[in-house]
C-alpha positions as CSV (number, residue, x, y, z in Angstrom):
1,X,-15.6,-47.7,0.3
2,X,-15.6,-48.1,4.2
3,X,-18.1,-45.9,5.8
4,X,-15.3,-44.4,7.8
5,X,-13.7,-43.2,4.6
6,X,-17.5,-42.2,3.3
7,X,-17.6,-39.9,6.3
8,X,-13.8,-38.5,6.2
9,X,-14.7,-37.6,2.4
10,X,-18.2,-36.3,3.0
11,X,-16.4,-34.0,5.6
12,X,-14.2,-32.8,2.8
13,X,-17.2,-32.0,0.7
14,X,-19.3,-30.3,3.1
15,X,-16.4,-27.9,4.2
16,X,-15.3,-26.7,0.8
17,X,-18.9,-26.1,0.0
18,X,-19.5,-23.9,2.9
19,X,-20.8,-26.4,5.8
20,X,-18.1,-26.2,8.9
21,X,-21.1,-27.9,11.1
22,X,-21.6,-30.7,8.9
23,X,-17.8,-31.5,8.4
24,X,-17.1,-31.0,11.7
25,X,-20.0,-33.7,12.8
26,X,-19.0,-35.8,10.2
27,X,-15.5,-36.1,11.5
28,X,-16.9,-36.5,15.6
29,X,-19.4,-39.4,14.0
30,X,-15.8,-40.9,12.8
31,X,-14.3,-40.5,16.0
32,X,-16.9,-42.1,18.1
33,X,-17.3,-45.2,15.3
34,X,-13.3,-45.7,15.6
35,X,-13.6,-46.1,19.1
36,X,-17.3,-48.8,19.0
37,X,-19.7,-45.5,20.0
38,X,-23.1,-45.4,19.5
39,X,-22.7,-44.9,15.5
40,X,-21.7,-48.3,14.9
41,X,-25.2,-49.5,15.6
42,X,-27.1,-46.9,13.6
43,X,-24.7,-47.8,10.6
44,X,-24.2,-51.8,11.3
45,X,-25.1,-52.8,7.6
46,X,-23.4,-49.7,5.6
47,X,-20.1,-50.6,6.2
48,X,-19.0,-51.3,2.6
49,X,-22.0,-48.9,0.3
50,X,-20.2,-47.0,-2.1
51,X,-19.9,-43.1,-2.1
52,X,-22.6,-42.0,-4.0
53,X,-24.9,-44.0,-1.8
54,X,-24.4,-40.7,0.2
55,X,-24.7,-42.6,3.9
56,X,-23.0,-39.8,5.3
57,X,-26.1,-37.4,4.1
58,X,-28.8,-40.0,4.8
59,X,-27.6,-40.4,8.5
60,X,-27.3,-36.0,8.4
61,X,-30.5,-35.3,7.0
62,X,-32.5,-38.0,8.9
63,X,-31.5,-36.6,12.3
64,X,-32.1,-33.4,10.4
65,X,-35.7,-33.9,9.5
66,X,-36.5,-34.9,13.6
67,X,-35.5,-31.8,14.5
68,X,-37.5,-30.1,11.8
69,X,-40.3,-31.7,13.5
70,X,-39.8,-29.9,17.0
71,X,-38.9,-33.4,18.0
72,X,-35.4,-33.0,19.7
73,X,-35.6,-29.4,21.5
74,X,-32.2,-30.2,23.0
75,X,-30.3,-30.6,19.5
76,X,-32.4,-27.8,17.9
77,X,-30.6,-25.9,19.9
78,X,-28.0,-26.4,18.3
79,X,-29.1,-26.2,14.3
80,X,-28.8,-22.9,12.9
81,X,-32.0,-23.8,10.8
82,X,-34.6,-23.6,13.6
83,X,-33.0,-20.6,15.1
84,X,-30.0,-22.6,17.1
85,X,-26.3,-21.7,17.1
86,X,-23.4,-24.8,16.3
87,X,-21.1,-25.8,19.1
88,X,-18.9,-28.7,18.4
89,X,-18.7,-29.9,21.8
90,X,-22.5,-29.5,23.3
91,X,-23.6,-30.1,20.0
92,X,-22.1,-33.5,19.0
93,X,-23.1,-34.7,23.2
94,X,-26.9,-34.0,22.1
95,X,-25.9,-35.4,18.5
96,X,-25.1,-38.9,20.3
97,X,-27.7,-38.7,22.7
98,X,-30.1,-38.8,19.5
99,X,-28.2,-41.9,18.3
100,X,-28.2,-43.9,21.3
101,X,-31.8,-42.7,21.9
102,X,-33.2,-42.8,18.1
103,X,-31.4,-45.3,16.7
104,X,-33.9,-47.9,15.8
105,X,-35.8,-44.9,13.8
106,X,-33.1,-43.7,12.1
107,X,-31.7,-46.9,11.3
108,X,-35.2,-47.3,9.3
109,X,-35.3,-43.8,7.7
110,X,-31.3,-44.8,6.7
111,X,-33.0,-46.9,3.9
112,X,-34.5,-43.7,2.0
113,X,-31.6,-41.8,-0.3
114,X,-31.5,-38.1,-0.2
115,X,-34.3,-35.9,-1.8
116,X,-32.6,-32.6,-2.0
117,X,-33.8,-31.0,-5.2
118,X,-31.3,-28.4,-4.7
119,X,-32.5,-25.4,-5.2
120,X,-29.6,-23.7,-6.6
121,X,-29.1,-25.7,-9.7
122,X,-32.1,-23.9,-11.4
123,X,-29.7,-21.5,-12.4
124,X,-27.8,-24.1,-14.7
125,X,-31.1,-25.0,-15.9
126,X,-32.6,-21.5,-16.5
127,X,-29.4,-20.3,-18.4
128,X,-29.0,-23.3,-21.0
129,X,-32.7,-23.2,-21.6
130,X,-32.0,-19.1,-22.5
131,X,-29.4,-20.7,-24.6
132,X,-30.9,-23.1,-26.3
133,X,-34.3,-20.8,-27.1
134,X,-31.8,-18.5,-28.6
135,X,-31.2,-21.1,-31.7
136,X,-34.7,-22.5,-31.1
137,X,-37.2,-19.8,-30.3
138,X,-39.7,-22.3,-29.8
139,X,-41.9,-23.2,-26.6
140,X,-40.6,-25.6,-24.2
141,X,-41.7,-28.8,-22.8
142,X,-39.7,-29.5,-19.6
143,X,-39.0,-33.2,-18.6
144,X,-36.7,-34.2,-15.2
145,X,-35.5,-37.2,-14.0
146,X,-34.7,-37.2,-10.7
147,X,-37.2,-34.7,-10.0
148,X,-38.0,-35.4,-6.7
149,X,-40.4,-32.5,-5.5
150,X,-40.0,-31.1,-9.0
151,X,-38.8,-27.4,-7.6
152,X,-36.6,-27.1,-10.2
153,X,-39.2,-27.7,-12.8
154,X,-40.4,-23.8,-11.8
155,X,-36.6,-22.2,-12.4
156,X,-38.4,-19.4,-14.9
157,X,-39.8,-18.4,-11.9
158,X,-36.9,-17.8,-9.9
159,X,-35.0,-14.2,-9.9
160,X,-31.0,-14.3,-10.7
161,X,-29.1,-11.3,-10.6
162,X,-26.0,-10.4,-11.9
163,X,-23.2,-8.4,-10.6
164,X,-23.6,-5.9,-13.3
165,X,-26.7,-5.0,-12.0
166,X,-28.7,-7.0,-14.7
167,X,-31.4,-9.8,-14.0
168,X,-33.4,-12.4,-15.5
169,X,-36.3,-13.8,-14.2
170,X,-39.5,-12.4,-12.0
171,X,-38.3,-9.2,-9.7
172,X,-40.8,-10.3,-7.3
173,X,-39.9,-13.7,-6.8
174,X,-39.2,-15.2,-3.8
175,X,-36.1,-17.7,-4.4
176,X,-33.4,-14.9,-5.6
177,X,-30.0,-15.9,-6.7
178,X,-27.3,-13.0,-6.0
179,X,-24.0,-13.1,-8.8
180,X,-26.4,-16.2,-10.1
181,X,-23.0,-16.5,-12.8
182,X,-21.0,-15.1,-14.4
183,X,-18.5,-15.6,-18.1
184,X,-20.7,-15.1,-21.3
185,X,-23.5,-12.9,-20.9
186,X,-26.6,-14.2,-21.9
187,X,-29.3,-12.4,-23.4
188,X,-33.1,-11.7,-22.0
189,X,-34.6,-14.2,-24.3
190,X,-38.6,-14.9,-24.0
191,X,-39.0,-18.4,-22.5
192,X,-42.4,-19.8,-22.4
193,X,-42.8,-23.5,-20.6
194,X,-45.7,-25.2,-22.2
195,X,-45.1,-28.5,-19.8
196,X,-43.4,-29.4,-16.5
197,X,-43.3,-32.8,-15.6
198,X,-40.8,-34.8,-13.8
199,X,-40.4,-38.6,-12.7
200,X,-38.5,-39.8,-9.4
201,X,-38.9,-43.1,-7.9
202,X,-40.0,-41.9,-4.4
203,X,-41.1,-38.3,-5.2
204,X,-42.1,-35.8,-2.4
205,X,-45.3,-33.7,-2.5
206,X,-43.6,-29.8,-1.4
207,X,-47.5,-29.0,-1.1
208,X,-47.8,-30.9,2.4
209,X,-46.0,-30.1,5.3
210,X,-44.0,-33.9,5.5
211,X,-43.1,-33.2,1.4
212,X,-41.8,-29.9,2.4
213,X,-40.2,-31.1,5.8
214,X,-38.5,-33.5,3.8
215,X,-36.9,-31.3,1.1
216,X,-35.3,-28.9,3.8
217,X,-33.9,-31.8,5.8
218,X,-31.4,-32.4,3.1
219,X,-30.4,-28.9,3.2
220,X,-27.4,-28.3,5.7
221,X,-28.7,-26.3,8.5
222,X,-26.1,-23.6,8.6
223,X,-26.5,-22.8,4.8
224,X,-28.8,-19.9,5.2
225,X,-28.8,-18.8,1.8
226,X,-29.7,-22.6,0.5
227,X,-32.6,-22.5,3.1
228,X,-34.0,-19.5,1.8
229,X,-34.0,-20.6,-1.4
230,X,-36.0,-23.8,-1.0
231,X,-38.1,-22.0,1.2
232,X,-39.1,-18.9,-1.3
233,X,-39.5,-22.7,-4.5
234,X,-41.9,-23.8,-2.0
235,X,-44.1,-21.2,-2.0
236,X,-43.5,-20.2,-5.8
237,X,-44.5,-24.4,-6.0
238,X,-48.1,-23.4,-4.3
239,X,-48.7,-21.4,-6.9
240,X,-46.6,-23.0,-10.2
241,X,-48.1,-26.5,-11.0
242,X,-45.6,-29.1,-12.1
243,X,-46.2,-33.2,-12.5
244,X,-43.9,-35.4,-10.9
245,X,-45.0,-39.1,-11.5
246,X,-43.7,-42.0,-9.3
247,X,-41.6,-44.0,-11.9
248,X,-38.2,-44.6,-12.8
249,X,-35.9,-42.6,-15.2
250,X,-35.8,-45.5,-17.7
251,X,-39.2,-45.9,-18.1
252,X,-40.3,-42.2,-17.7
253,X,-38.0,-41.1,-21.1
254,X,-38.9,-44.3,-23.0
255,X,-42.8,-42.3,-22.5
256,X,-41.6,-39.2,-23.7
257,X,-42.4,-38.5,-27.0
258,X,-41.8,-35.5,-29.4
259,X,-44.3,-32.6,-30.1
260,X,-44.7,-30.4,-33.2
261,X,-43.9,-26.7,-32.5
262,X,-42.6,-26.8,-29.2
263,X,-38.6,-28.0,-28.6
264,X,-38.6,-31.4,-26.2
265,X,-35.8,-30.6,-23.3
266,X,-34.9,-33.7,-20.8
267,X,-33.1,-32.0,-17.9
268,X,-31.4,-33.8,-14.7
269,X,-28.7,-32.1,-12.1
270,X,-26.3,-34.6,-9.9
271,X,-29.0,-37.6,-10.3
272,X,-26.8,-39.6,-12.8
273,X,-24.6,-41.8,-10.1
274,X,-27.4,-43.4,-8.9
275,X,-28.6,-44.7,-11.6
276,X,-27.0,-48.0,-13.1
277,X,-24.5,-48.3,-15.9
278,X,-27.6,-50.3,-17.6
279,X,-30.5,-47.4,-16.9
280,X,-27.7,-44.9,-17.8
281,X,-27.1,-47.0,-21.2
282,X,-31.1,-47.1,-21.6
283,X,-31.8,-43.3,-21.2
284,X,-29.0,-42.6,-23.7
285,X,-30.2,-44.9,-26.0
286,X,-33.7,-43.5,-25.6
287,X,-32.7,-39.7,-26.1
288,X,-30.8,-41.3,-29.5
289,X,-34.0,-42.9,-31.2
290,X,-35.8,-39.7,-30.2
291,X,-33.4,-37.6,-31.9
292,X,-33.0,-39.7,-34.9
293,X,-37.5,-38.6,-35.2
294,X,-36.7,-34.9,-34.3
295,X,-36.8,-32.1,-37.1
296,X,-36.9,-28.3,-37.3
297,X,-40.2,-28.3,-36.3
298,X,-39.9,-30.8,-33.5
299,X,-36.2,-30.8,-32.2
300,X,-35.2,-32.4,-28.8
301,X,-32.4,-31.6,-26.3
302,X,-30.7,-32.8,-23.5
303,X,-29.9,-30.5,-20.3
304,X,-27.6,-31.6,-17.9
305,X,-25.4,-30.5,-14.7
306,X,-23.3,-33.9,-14.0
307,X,-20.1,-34.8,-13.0
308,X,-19.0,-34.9,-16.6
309,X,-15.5,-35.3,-18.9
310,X,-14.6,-32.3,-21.0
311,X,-12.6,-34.9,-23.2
312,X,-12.6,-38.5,-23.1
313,X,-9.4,-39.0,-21.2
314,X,-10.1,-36.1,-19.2
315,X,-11.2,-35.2,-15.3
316,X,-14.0,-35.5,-14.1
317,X,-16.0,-32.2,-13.3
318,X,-19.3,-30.5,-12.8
319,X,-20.1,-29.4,-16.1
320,X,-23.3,-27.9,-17.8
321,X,-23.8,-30.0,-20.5
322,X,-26.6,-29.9,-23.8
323,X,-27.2,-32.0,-26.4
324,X,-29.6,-31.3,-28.9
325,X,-31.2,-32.7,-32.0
326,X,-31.7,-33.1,-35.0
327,X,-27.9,-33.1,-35.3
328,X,-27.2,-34.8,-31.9
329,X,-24.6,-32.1,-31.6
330,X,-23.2,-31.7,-28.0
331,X,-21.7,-28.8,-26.4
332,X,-20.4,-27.3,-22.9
333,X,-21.7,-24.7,-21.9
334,X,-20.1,-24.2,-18.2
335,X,-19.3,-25.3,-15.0
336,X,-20.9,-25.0,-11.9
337,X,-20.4,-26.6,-8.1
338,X,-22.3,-29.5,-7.1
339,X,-24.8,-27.4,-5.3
340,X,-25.2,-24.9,-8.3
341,X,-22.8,-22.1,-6.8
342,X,-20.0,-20.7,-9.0
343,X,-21.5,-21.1,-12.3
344,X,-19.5,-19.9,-15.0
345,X,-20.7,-20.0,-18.5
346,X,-18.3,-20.2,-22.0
347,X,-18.3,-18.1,-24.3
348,X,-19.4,-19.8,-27.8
């Protein structure tokens, strides 16, 4: 896919999700590559990577994370996330100031892929584990792949409310999900994490102020509610230990191993493209000798928020998906948006 078409798409993306800035700046990046501007140098090499190398966000977040750092005053201005206010026209001239001025450093931090660890995906993960305790009323050891800073590895400490007036979670947490979903109701089961530990191959510490800078970069700057989210997992992750080791997803599951008494859950949200069809083929056949060892006592399962077919011959679509064992049985259990928004669970 030509990088134009990257960028036309990305804008798609970032307007139905609820970024107008982002779209808008992908489109004026577009205009000014048509035409041999500035952006044709920052993204000489990435004319042909495919979508889900997300260029489009790596080029966004990267300009991103200099204003974080009180580096460009003139674009901060500009970037609702450090107090600024959008305008298409002043905005994109500071924009391509940064490019022509910048380019040789964001050419270099071009190379790194997006560290998100979206916030608003706990949700997915906090309701199927509810779901799955309530057949397996067991303590949990919590695995991620793809963990990056491992925020997601707290999501029992996050607060979701419903619009019935219910909750789940801590009342005095920090990172607070509003109409967190909605379909089934769940119920308030007890869920106790006996272990947290993740694997990413270029995690990032949210203790230090560079980890932490990094993680909001990749957050669109007028997505207020996203912000505050990762802001309040931050400072639940100060207090919350979790394990995130520097190692790829193929190796990291063929080191898991089962434990008696507690129920083995492998969870991973919108990590899966970048992964090869090999590695992909790897972790599946991992999670299917594990289950073939699982029993009642030490059962496994599989947690998922992918682009995923509800049939075999079916669409494509953001799915909440677990698999558990013994059994290997494999279920839906709703839908969600990329970012986590908009879940919607099935009834059973």
């Amino acid at each position: 896919m030509h990088v134009v078409e990257t960028l036309q798409r990305q804008a798609v993306a970032c307007e139905e999700l609820g970024s107008p800035m982002y779209a808008e700046l992908c489109r004026l990046i577009v205009d000014d590559y048509e035409v041999g501007g500035v952006s044709t140098g920052v993204l000489a090499g990435y004319e042909d990577r495919p979508f889900g190398d997300a260029i489009a966000l790596r080029l966004l977040g990267s300009v991103h994370r200099l204003v974080l750092a009180g580096e460009l005053p003139e674009l901060a201005a500009f970037y609702p996330s450090v107090g600024g206010t959008w305008d298409p026209v002043l905005g994109w001239e500071a924009f391509e100031q940064v490019l022509q001025s910048r380019s040789a450093e964001l050419r270099s931090l071009l190379t790194q892929p997006p560290q998100t660890n979206e916030v608003g995906r706990a949700a997915a993960l906090y309701g199927g584990l509810l779901q799955l305790v309530e057949d397996v009323p067991l303590p949990v050891r919590l695995f991620e792949i793809g963990a990056s800073g491992g925020l997601n590895l707290r999501a029992d400490q996050f607060r979701y409310n419903l619009a019935d007036g219910t909750g789940f979670g801590p009342a005095e947490s920090p990172v607070v999900f509003d109409e967190a979903w909605s379909g089934r109701a769940l119920k308030p089961m007890p869920l106790r994490i006996a272990e947290r530990v993740g694997s990413d191959i270029a995690p990032v510490n949210p203790l230090t102020e560079e980890g932490a800078r990094t993680l909001t970069s990749y957050v669109w700057p007028d997505m207020p509610v996203r912000l505050g989210r990762l802001r309040g997992a931050l400072a639940i992750a100060r207090q919350v230990p979790a394990d995130v080791h520097r190692e790829d997803a193929v190796s990291f599951v063929h080191g898991l191993e089962l434990s008696r008494g507690h129920v083995t859950v492998l969870w991973h949200s919108i990590m899966w493209q970048y992964l090869t069809r090999d590695d992909r083929a790897a972790v599946d056949d991992r999670l299917a000798e594990l289950g073939a060892q699982a029993d009642e006592h030490s059962p496994l399962a599989r947690l998922r928020l992918e682009p995923l077919r509800r049939t075999p011959d079916g669409p494509f679509d953001f799915l909440v998906a677990l698999e558990r064992w013994p059994g290997g049985r494999r279920q839906i259990l709703g839908r969600a948006e990329p970012h986590g928004q908009g879940l919607v669970w099935n009834n059973r």
